[in-house]
C-alpha positions as a Python dict, from the first residue, in 0.01 Angstrom:
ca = {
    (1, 'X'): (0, 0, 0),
    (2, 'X'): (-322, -173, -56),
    (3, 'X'): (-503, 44, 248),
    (4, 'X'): (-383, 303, 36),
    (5, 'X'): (-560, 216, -323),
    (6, 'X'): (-854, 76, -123),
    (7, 'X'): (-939, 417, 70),
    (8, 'X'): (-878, 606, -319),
    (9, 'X'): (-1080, 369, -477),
    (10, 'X'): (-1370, 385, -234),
    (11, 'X'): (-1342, 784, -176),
    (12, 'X'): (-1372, 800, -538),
    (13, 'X'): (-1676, 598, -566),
    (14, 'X'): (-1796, 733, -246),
    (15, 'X'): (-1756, 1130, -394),
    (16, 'X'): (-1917, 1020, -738),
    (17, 'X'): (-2231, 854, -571),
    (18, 'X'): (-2282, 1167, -420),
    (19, 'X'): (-2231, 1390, -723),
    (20, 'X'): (-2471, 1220, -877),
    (21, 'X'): (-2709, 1268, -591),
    (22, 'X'): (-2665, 1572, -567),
    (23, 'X'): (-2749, 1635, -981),
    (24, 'X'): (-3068, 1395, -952),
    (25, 'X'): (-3191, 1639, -629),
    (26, 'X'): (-3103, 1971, -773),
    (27, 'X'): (-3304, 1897, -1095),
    (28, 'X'): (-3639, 1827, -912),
    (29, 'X'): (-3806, 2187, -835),
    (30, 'X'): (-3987, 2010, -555),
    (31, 'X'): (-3677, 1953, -306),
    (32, 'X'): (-3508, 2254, -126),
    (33, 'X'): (-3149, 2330, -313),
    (34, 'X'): (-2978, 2333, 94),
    (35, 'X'): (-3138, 1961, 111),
    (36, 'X'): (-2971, 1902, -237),
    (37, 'X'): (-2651, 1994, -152),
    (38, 'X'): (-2626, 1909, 248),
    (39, 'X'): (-2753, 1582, 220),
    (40, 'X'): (-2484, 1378, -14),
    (41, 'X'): (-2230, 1461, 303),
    (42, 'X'): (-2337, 1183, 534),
    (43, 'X'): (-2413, 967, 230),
    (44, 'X'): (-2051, 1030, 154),
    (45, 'X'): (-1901, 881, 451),
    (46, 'X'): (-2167, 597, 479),
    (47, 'X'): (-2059, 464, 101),
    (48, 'X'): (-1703, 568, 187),
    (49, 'X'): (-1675, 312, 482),
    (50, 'X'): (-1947, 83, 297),
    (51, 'X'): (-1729, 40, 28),
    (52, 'X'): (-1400, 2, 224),
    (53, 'X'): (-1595, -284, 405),
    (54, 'X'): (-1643, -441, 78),
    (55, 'X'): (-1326, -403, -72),
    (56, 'X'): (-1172, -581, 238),
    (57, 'X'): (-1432, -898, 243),
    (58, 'X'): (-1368, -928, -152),
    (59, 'X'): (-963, -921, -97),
    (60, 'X'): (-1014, -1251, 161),
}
């Protein structure tokens, strides 16, 4: 059960990090739209298991 809430919680956080990447990147004319929208992907799963990692060595 906890697993459970702790991979929602951080693949919310993890999605709405990226989100807002991906609105702060998409505003600035300088930065091609593909880098904009392809790079929040990795950043998702590096916060995802970042803030798994967290969750767990707060719960101890």
């Amino acid at each position: 059960m906890f697993k459970n809430i702790k991979a929602i919680i951080s693949g919310i956080c993890a999605f709405l990090i990226a989100e807002w990447l991906y609105h702060v990147l998409s505003q600035d004319p300088n930065i091609n739209i593909w880098v904009a929208r392809l790079l929040p992907i990795p950043i998702i799963f590096i916060l995802f298991f970042s803030i798994e990692w967290l969750i767990e060595k707060l719960a101890k």
